[in-house]
C-alpha positions in Angstrom: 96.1 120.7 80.1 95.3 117.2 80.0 94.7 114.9 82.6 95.5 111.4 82.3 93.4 108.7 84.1 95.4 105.5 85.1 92.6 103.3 85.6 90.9 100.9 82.7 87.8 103.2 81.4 86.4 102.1 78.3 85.0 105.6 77.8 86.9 107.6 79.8 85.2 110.6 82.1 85.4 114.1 81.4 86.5 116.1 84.1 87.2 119.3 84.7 89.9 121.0 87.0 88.5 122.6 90.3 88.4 126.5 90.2 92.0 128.1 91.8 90.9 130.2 94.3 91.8 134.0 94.0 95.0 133.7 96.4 96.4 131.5 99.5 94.3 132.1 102.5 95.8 130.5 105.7 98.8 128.2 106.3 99.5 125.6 103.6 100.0 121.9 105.1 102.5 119.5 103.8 101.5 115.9 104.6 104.1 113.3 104.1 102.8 110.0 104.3 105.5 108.5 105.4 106.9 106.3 102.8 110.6 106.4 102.2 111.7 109.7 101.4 108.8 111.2 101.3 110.6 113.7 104.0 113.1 114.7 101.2 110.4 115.7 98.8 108.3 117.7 101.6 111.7 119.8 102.0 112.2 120.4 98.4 109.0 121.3 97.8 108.9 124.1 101.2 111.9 125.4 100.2 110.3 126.1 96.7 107.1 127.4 97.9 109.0 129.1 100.3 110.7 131.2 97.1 107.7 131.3 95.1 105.4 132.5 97.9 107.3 134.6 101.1 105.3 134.8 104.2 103.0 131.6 103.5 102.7 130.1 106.4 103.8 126.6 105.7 102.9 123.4 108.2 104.1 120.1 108.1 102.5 116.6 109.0 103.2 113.1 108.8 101.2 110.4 109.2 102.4 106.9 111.4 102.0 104.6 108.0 101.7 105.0 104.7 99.5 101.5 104.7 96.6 103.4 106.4 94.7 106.9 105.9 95.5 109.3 107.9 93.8 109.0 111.5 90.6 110.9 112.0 92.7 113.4 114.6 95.1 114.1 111.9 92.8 115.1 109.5 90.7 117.3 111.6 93.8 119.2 112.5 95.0 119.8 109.4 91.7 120.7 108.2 91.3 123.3 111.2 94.9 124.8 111.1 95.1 124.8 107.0 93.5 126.6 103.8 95.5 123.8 101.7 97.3 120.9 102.2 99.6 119.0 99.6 100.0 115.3 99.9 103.6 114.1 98.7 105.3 110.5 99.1 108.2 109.3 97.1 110.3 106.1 97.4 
């Protein structure tokens, strides 16, 4: 796999991807940042993982802009109720 770094690096970094854990250990968030359609992409994607993974808890969030990060409350409940969470926005 390659990854491909969009900013201007004259020597680029080596990096490495993190380790995959062993298997999905609580319920999976799915933050949509709230640009436009961002809410058709978090449905796509749960109704994949959904298929690919049955009886995953799945958890959805959405935060008030897309302009800002995510408010300190938001984070801390997704980090309390989730094992993973997937980021998505689309336009």
């Amino acid at each position: 796999m390659q990854i491909i770094d969009p900013t201007d690096e004259r020597i680029p970094l080596r990096r490495a991807l993190a380790r995959r854990p062993e298997g999905i250990a609580g319920a999976v968030g799915l933050l949509d940042i709230s640009k436009p359609r961002g809410d058709v992409l978090i449905d796509r994607l749960a109704e994949c993982l959904r298929a690919r993974l049955p009886g995953v808890e799945l958890r959805r969030y959405r935060k008030p802009t897309f302009a800002r990060p995510a408010p300190d409350g938001l984070r801390r409940q997704i980090k309390e109720e989730c094992g993973f969470v997937i980021e998505a926005l689309a336009d």
